[in-house]
Structure formats: structure tokens, C-alpha cells
LOMI-55758 format. One record per residue (C-alpha): x, y, z; residue in three letters; chain. Coordinates in steps of 0.25 Angstrom, whole numbers, plus 5000, padded with zeros to 4 digits. Example, Ala and Ser with C-alpha at 12.3 -4.5 7.8 and 13.67 -1.06 7.14 Angstrom:
2
R, 5049, 4982, 5031, ALA, A
R, 5055, 4996, 5029, SER, A
This chain:
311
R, 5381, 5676, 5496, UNK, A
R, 5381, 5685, 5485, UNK, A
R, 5384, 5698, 5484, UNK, A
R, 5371, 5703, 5483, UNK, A
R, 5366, 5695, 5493, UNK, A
R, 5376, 5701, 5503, UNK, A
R, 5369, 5714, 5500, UNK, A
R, 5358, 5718, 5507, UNK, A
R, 5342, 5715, 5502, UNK, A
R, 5339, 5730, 5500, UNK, A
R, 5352, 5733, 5492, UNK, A
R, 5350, 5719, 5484, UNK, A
R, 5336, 5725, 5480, UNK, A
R, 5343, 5738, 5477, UNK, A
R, 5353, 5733, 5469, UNK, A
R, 5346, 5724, 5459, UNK, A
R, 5335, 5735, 5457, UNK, A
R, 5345, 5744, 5455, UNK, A
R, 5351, 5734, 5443, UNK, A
R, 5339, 5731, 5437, UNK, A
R, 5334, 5746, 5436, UNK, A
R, 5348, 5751, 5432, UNK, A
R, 5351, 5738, 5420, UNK, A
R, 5339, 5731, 5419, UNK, A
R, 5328, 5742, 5416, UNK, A
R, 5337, 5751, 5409, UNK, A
R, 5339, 5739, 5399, UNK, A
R, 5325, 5736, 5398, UNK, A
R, 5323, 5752, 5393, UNK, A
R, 5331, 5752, 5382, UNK, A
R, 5329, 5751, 5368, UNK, A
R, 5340, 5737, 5369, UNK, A
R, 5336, 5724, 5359, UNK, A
R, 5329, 5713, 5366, UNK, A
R, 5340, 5704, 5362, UNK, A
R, 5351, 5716, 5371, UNK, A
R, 5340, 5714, 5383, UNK, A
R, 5339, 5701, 5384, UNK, A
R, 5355, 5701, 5384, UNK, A
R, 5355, 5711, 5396, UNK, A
R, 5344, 5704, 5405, UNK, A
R, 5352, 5691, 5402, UNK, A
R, 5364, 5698, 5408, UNK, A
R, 5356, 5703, 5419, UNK, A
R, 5350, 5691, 5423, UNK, A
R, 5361, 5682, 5420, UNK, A
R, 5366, 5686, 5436, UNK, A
R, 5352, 5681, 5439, UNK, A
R, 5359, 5665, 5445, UNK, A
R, 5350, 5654, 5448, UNK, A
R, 5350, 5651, 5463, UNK, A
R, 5360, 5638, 5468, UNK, A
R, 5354, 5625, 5469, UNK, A
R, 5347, 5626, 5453, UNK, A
R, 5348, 5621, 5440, UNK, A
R, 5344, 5629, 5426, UNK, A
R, 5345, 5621, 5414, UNK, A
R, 5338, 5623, 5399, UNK, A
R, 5325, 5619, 5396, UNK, A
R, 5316, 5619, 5384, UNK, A
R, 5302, 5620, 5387, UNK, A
R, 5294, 5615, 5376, UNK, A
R, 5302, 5624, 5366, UNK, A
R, 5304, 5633, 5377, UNK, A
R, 5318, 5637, 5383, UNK, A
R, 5320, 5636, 5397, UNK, A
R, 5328, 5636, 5409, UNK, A
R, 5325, 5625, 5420, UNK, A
R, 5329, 5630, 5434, UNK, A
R, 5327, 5618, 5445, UNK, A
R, 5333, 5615, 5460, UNK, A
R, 5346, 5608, 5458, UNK, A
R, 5344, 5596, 5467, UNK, A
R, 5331, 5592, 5460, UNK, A
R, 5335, 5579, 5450, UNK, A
R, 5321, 5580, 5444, UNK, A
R, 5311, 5590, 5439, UNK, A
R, 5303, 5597, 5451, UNK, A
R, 5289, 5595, 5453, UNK, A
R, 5287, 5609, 5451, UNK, A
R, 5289, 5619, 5439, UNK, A
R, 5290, 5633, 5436, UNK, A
R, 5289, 5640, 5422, UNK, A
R, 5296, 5654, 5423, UNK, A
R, 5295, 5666, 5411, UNK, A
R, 5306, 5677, 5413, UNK, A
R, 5302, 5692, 5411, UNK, A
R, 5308, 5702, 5402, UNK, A
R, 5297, 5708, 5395, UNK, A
R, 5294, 5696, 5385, UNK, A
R, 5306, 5701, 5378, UNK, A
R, 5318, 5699, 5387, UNK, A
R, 5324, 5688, 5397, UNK, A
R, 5326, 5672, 5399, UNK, A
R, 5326, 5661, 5408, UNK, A
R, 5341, 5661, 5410, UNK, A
R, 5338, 5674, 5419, UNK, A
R, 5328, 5667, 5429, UNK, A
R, 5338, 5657, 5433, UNK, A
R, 5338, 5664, 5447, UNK, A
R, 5323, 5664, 5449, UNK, A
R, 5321, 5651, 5443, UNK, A
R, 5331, 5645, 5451, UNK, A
R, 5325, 5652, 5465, UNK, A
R, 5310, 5645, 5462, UNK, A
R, 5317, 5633, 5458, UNK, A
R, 5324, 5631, 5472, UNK, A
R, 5312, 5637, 5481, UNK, A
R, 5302, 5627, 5475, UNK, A
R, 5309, 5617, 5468, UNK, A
R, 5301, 5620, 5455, UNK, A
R, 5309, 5616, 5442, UNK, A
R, 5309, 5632, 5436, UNK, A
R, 5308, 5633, 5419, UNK, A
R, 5311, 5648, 5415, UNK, A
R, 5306, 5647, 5401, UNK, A
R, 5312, 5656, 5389, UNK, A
R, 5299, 5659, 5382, UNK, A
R, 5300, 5666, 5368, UNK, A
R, 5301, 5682, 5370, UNK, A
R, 5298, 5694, 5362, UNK, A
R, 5299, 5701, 5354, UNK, A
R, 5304, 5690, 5343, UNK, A
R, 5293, 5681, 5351, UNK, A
R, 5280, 5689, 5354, UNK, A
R, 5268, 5683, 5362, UNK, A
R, 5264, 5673, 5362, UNK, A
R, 5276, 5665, 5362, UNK, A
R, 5281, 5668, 5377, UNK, A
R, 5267, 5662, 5380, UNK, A
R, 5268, 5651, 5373, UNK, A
R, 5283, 5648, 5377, UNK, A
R, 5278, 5649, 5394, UNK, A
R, 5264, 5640, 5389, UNK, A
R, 5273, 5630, 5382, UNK, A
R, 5285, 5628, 5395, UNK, A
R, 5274, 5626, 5404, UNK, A
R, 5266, 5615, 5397, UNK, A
R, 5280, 5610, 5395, UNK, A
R, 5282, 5610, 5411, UNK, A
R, 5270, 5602, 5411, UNK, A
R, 5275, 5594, 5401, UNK, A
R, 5287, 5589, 5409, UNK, A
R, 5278, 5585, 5420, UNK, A
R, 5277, 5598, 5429, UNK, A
R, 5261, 5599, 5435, UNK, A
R, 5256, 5611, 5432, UNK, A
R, 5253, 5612, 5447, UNK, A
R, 5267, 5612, 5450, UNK, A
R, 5271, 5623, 5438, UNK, A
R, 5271, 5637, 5440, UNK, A
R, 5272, 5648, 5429, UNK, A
R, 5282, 5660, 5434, UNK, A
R, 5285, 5671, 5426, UNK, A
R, 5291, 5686, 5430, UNK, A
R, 5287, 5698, 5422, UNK, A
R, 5284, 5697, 5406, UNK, A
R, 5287, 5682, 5410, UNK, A
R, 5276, 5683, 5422, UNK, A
R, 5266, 5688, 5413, UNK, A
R, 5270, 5677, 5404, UNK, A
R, 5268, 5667, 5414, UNK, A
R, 5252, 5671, 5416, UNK, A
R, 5251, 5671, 5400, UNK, A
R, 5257, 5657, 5399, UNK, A
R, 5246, 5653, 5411, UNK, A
R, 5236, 5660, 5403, UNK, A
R, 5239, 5652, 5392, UNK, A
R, 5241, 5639, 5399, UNK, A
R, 5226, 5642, 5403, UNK, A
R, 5221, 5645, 5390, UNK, A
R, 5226, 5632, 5386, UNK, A
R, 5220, 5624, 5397, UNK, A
R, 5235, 5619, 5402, UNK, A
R, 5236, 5617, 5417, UNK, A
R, 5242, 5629, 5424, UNK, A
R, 5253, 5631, 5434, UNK, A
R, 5251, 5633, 5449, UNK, A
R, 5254, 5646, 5448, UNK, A
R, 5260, 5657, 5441, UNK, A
R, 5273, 5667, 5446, UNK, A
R, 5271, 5680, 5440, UNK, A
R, 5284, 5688, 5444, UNK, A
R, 5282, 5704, 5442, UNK, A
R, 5273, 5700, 5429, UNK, A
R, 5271, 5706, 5416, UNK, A
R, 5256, 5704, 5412, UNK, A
R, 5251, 5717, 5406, UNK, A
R, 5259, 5721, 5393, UNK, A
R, 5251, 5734, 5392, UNK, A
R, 5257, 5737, 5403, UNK, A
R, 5246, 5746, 5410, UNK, A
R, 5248, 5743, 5425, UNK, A
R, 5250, 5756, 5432, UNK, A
R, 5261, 5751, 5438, UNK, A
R, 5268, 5751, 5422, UNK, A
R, 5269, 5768, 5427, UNK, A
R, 5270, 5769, 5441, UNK, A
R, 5281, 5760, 5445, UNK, A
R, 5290, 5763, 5433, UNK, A
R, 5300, 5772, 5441, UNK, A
R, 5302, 5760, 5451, UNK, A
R, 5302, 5749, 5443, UNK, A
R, 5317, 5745, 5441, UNK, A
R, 5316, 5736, 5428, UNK, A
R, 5306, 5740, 5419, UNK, A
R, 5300, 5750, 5409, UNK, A
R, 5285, 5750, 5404, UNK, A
R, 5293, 5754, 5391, UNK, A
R, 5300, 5740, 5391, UNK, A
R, 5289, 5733, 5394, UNK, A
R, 5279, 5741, 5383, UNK, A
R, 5290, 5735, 5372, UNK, A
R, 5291, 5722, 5376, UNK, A
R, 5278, 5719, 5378, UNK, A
R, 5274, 5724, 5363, UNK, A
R, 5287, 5715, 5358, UNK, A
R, 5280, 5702, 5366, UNK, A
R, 5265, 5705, 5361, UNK, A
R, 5268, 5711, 5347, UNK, A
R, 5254, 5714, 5342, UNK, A
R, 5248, 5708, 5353, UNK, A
R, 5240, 5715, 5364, UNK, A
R, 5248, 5719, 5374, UNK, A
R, 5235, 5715, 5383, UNK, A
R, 5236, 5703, 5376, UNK, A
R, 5232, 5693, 5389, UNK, A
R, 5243, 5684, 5382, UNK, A
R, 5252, 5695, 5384, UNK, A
R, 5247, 5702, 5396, UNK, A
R, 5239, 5692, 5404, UNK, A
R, 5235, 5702, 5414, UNK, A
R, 5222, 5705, 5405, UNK, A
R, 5220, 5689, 5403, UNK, A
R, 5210, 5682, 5411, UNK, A
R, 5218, 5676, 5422, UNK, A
R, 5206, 5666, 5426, UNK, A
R, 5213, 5652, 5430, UNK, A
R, 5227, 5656, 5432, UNK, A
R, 5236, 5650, 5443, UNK, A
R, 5238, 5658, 5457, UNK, A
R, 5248, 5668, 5451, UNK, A
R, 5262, 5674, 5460, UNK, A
R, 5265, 5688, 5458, UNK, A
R, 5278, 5694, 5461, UNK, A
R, 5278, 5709, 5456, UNK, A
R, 5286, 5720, 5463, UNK, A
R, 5283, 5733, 5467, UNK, A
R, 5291, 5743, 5457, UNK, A
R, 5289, 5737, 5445, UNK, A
R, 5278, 5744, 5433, UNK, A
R, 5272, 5730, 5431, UNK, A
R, 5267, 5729, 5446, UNK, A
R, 5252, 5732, 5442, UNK, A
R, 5255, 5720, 5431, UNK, A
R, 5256, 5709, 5442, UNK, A
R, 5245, 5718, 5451, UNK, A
R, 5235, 5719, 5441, UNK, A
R, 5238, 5702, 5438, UNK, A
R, 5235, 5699, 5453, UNK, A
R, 5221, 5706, 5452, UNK, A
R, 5219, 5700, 5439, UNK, A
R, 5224, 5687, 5443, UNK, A
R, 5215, 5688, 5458, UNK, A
R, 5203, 5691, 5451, UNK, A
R, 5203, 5678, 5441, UNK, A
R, 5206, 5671, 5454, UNK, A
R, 5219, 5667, 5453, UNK, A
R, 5227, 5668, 5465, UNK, A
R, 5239, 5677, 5466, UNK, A
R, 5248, 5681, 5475, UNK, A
R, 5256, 5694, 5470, UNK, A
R, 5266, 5701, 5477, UNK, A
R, 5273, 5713, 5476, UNK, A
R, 5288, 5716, 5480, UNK, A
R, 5288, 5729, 5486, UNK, A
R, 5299, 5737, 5478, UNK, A
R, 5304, 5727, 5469, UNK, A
R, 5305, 5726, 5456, UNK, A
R, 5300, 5718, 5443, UNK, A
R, 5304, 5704, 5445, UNK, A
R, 5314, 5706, 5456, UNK, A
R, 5314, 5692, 5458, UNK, A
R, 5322, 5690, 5446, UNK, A
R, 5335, 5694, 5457, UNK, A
R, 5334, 5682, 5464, UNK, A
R, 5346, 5678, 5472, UNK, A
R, 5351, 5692, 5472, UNK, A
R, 5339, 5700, 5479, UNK, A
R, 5331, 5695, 5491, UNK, A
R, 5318, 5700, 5486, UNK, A
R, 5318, 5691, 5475, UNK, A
R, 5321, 5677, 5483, UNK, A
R, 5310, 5682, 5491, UNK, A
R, 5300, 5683, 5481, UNK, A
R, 5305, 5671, 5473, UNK, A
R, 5305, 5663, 5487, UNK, A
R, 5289, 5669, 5488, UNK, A
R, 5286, 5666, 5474, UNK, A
R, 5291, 5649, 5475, UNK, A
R, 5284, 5650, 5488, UNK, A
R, 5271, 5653, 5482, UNK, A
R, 5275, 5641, 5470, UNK, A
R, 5277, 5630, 5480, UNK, A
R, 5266, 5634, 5488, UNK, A
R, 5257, 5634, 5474, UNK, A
R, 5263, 5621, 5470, UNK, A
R, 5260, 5615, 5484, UNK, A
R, 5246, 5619, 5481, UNK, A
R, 5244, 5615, 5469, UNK, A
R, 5250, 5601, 5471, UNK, A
């Protein structure tokens, strides 16, 4: 047992938002490079350990890199398969710091888990990212994965980039995944849920200010309504059922609100839940904070009951 697990869940949550609000957001405010970002997130996330009992291993996904996080004891590929895209604003991140909640979805469904490191801004503006995640998953069903038994998983910038890759896999009459795993989303560049205002006092970890850059770094002369970019405005007719994870303090809670009515209305299924006060993309504390097993334990719930279904 650790020593965060010795301490008590209320204190655990304390502490981690109290790190992410004191190191993490003040970070994200300043005027740093990209290149002294991404070199203080990978120091951050690097105490983010897979879980015992996994193995993570390079792979290359058609041209793009990636980790492969599988269950240890399995000697051949599994029957199931999870494309998952980190957050960081389009700008920041990588697979290596997903390890964790790769390898707790990996052992709660058995599913062989691919964290793809798609091209980010601003040396690689959109489309790229889009066509990074639209290339790894036609490489999954390259190797053999059905798409029934594939699932497209995503958590901020990198959940908003999932629905744009389904969008396009759509469009281009490719077979779709069972589902879709939109943690604390980011679908709207414009950035005009009300939620953006009123939440920014509690949310410990981001700033509409942050997000304004990066998103003009990721479109560079597009529209920031762009569907492509922000597939909130895109008709969603067709996708598949969609699991929300948002929590309650953070400024894009009326991104993943306003993607369930959207979504509910084209009549796709959602189920979207919301983690009274947590914050974006909590789930990324996995192994050191309960609130996080739990709602990676409900989200490979959800999967296997999906893949059950659609076997």
C-alpha cells in the first residue's frame, strides 16, 4: 500500500487537486514554449505508473507512434481493442502519460489498449491529429480487430478528437466502433458554453485563456467552428452510443452537456455522468485517487457490456 493510499479518500482528493491547481494550472497560464510545457507535463505525468499485472510496448500504427498497453498473462492479441487520444490542448501531452489509465481498462476488460501519439500543433495544425486517429484505427482493423469489439476513447482535446475521428470514419463509409469514451471532452473551440465563465473560479486546471491559444495554434486559419475542429456543431446522425465522463468544476461542463443533447436528439445513445466536485479529467489519478478507479471501473463496465451487445 502506498502512501497515498494509507491516507484517507477525502484527503487523497484534497491533495491531488491541490497539486494540479497549484503546478498544473499555474503552468498552463504562463507565457512558457510548447516545447518547456510538454517537458513539465511529462514530469508530472511520469509518476502516473501503469497498474501490476500489464505490459507497454512500442507500436507504430500505420506511421503512427504508439504505445500498446495489454494484460500481462495474455500470450496473443485480445479480441477486443481500444484506440485512446491524450488531451493537452492539441498542443501538449503523449502516450507515455496514460500508462496508468491504459493499463486500468486493459485489466478490467482484457481489451489490448493502443494510446496513439497523433501529430499536434502548432507545427501540425488540423487536420493532421484527425487523420493520425482515422489512419490507427483502420490500422486496428487492419490487424484483424472487428470494429464491434473496438472502441474510440479519448479525454479532453483528445475526447473531442475521438468524435472528429468517428465523424470522419463516417464520412468515409468505414465501419465504426462499438462505442465512443469521451472523458471531460473538448468539442467546441469557440468556447462559448456558459460553463467557460461560471465555473472558472472552481476549476482547478484550466484557463479559457489557454484554451483560446491553443485552439487558434491547432485551426490556424480555420474556423474554430469548424465541425472538423469542434464537432459539437457537426451533425452527429449515426454515431455510436457515446460514454460521458465530465466533472462538476471544470469550464467545459456545458461542452459535454450540450454533446449529450446534441448527441440524444440525433438518437444516439448516451449515457453522461457527472462527478460532483471533480475536476477535468480526474481520471487521469488513477491508482492514487479512489474517484478515479471508480469511474474508470464504471467506464470498462459500460465497454464490456457494449462489446457483450454487439457480439
Amino acid at each position: 500500500m502506498s502512501t497515498t493510499e494509507k491516507l484517507p479518500k477525502s484527503l487523497r482528493r484534497g491533495i491531488m487537486r491541490a497539486v494540479v491547481r497549484g503546478v498544473l494550472r499555474p503552468m498552463l497560464g504562463t507565457g512558457l514554449s510548447v516545447p518547456t510545457q510538454n517537458r513539465v507535463v511529462g514530469a508530472i505525468t511520469a509518476i502516473n505508473r501503469p497498474p501490476r499485472g500489464v505490459t507497454v510496448t512500442s507500436q507504430a500504427m500505420d506511421g503512427v507512434p504508439a504505445i500498446q498497453v495489454s494484460v500481462a498473462r495474455q500470450k496473443q492479441k485480445a479480441e477486443s481493442a481500444i484506440l485512446y487520444l491524450h488531451g493537452g490542448a492539441y498542443v501538449l501531452g503523449a502516450a507515455q502519460g496514460y500508462r496508468n489509465v491504459a493499463g486500468h481498462i486493459a485489466v478490467n476488460t482484457g481489451a489490448d489498449v493502443f494510446c496513439a501519439d497523433y501529430r499536434m500543433a502548432p507545427e501540425h495544425p488540423y487536420p493532421l491529429a484527425v487523420d493520425d486517429a482515422v489512419a490507427a484505427y483502420r490500422w486496428l482493423l487492419a490487424q484483424g480487430y472487428a470494429p464491434q469489439k473496438i472502441a474510440i476513447a479519448g479525454d479532453s482535446a483528445g475526447g473531442g478528437l475521438a468524435l472528429a475521428s468517428a465523424l470522419a470514419l463516417r464520412d468515409q463509409n468505414v465501419a465504426l466502433p462499438a462505442a465512443l469514451v469521451l472523458i471531460s471532452p473538448w468539442v467546441d473551440l469557440t468556447l462559448s458554453g456558459e460553463s467557460v465563465h461560471i465555473k472558472t473560479r472552481v476549476d482547478a486546471m484550466l484557463r479559457a485563456s489557454w484554451l483560446t491559444r491553443s485552439a487558434q495554434q491547432y485551426m490556424q486559419g480555420s474556423p474554430l467552428d469548424h465541425p472538423g475542429g469542434s464537432p459539437l456543431f457537426a451533425d452527429l446522425t449515426g454515431m455510436p452510443p457515446m460514454i460521458i465522463h465530465t466533472g462538476s468544476d471544470e469550464i467545459l461542463l456545458d461542452d459535454s452537456k450540450r454533446l449529450a443533447e446534441r448527441a440524444q436528439a440525433a438518437g444516439v445513445a448516451v449515457n453522461h455522468k457527472i462527478y460532483a466536485n471533480l475536476w477535468h479529467v480526474f481520471h487521469i489519478h488513477a491508482g492514487l485517487m479512489p474517484e478515479a478507479d471508480a469511474a474508470l471501473d464504471d467506464i470498462c463496465t459500460q465497454l464490456n457490456a457494449a462489446w457483450c451487445t454487439s457480439g
